[in-house]
C-alpha positions, 0 to 999 in steps of 0.5 A: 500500500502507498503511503500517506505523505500527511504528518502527525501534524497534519492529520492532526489538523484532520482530526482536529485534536492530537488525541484523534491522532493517537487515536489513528494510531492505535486504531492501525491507521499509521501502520495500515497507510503508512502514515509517518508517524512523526515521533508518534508512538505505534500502539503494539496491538491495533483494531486494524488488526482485525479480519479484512482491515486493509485487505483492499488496494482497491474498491469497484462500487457498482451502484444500481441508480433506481433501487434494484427489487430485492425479492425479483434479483438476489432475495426471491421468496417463493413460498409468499402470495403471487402479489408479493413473490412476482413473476420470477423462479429462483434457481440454485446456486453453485452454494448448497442452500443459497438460491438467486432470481432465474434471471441472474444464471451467471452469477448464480454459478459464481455464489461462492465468490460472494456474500449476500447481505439481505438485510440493509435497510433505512427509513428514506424512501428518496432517492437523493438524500439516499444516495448520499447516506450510501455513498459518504456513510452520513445522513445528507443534511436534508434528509428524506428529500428529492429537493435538496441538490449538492452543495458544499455542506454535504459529507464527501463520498467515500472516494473523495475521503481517500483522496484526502488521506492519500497522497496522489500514486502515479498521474491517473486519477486517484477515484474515479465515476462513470458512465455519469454522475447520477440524477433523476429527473422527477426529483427536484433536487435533480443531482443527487448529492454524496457524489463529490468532494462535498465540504471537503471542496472540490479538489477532491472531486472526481474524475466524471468519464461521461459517455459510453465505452461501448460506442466506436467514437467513445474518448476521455476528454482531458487524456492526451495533448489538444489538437493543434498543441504538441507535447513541447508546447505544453511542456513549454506552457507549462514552464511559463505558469510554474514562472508565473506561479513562483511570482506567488500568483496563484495558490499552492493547491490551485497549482497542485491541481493544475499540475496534476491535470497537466501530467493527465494530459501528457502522459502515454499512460493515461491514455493506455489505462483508459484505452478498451481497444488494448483489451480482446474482442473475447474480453470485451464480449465477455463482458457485454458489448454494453454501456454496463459492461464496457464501464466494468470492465474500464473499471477492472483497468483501472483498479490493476493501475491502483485507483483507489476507489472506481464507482460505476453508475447505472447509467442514463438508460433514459427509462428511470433506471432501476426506478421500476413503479411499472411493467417492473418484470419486463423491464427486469427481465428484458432490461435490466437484469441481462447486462447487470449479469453479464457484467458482474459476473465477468468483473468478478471472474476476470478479477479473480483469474488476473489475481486481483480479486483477493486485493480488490473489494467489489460493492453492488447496491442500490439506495433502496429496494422495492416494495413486496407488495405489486402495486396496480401498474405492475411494478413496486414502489420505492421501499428502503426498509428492507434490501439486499446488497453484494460483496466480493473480494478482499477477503469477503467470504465467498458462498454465505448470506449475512442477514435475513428478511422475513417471509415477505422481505418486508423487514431484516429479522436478522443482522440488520444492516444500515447503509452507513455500514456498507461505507464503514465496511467498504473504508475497513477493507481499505484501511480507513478505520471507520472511527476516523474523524475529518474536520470541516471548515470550522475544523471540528473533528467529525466521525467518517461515518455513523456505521460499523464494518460487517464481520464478512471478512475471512 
């Protein structure tokens, strides 16, 4: 793992308090980033010693924009009333007692690679402020709202935080969202908020790669030189503002972007770790000749280069995403569920066979369930109160099922999970220990998240 270059001064300014840093220090953060302790004492027993901590190099968040039906994809309930289990058969997995929608076939062979978590749930039956519970492991500022758009008062998503806490590896960029970031356009707000730097600003936004990687035409804007430029123009530019930025011009982290964005530009690298046309047609058809599946397999690129944190948005299908409240079976079946097979199957056999599952943790989720009940157009409705999640890699135990809904995947009975956390799971994997504190512009030191890493590592 690289080190984190912030001294025990500066994480102190994080933290707020020299008694937060001794409390990352104790907790493994020193050791599990490679913090510099700075004269700092190392505790000999630390929490990160504990099962999965620092596990991960790398995360892939595969968001399901919409709210995924829990009952209809990895929950089925066959024996409750026609109006509740749908149109759908579960089948058998590769893992004795574990039983999947028919229509995930793929992934139902590899259940032994994964953990099902059936038990998330909250009490927020919108969209945005949902979102960004998920994605930053805090409650958004307005909570149970689709009127409230990002700002700056909002908790940093996960990605955004290790951008923070680490320094930049290399010139890619250190998190990175695809195929959009996500909004919907029956809610108010639009944008849902969680998906930036937040009150971290926006230096620690991330890399936004727009488009569809399936498309003939598809290209990274930001990666190679501008047409009409050469690599000795910008080299020469470049000189002329670092002239400029030592007559104390611009700001020192104005500059450290700038030059970042430079680097991005010119360098050959970048440009290969985004290139899909160095990967074999066999490879790329694996995955599905899809938006879906090109973005996962982009995203397997990315993490073997070591980009901390890829998320990877459903993405703008322009029929309300997984927001199925009609025709849901259909959509699912014909839609939805085919190319969300295909890709994460092939993510989590392709990490595997390169040696790189076991480094790098892998999410799929979405910010709430669907309603048991079939409502009159067909479909299901918005329902947080109950859903499932799935985790794989970086330790996860394959072939389990954490938690558990009742008869009509109405609520958890068993293990309830909360969206906080999945994050504070997700920060555990990646050595981040989920009672780290940040500090906001008022520097008060301020918990990463209100949940507790699952006890799914092996």
């Amino acid at each position: 793992m690289r080190s984190l270059e912030l001294t025990a001064t500066e994480l102190g300014r994080l933290s707020g308090s020299r008694r937060c840093v001794l409390q990352a220090s104790s907790l493994g953060l020193l050791s599990g980033l490679g913090l510099r302790s700075s004269g700092v004492a190392r505790a000999e027993t630390v929490a990160g010693a504990q099962a999965g901590f620092n596990r991960a190099k790398s995360c892939i968040l595969v968001f399901m924009w919409g709210g995924p039906s829990h009952i209809d994809t990895w929950d089925p309930k066959p024996d409750a009333p026609q109006e509740i289990r749908g149109h759908f058969k579960p089948i058998s997995t590769n893992v004795s007692g574990i039983q999947i929608s028919e229509h995930f076939p793929k992934l139902a062979k590899l259940a032994d690679q994964y953990t099902i978590v059936r038990s998330v749930n909250h009490d927020d039956p919108a969209h945005l402020s949902s979102v960004h519970h998920l994605m930053t492991g805090r409650h958004a500022p307005e909570k149970k709202s689709d009127a409230a758009p990002p700002s700056r008062r909002d908790w940093p998503h996960i990605g955004s935080t290790l951008m923070k806490l680490r320094p930049p590896a290399g010139i890619l960029p250190q998190f990175v969202m695809m195929p959009w970031t996500v909004l919907h356009p029956a809610a108010p707000g639009g944008t849902a908020p969680g998906q930036n730097g937040g009150l971290l600003g926006p230096g620690y936004d991330p890399f936004v790669l727009k488009g569809d990687p399936n498309a003939s035409n598809f290209e990274v804007p930001g990666i190679g030189v501008p047409v009409g430029l050469t690599l000795e123009h910008l080299q020469s530019r470049r000189a002329l503002l670092d002239l400029v930025d030592g007559q104390g011009v611009q700001a020192p982290a104005y500059a450290r972007q700038r030059d970042r964005a430079l680097d991005l530009v010119a360098a050959p690298q970048a440009r290969e770790a985004f290139d899909l046309s160095q990967e074999t047609p066999a490879t790329r058809e694996r995955y599905g000749r899809h938006i879906h599946g090109q973005c996962l397999l982009l995203a397997r690129r990315l993490v073997e280069r070591d980009v901390p944190l890829v998320c990877v948005n459903w993405h703008n299908d322009g029929a309300n995403f997984w927001d199925s409240h009609g025709d849901v079976f259909n959509r699912l079946k014909n839609d939805l569920m085919p190319p969300a097979d295909n890709g994460f199957s092939a993510l989590l056999q392709d990490l595997q066979e390169r040696g790189r599952l076991e480094d790098t943790l892998v999410v799929w989720v979405g910010e709430f369930g669907r309603a048991p009940r079939i409502n009159t157009s067909v479909g299901r409705d918005h329902f947080p109160y109950c859903y499932s999640a799935v985790l794989a890699g970086a330790g996860i135990r394959g072939g389990q099922l954490y938690g558990k809904s009742d008869a009509r995947g109405a609520a958890p009975i068993l293990d309830p999970v909360s969206p906080a956390d999945l994050a504070a799971t997700m920060y555990h994997a990646l050595g981040v220990p989920a009672d780290f504190h940040l500090a906001d512009r008022q520097d008060r030191p301020l918990r990463l998240t209100e949940g507790q890493p699952l006890p799914l590592f092996g």
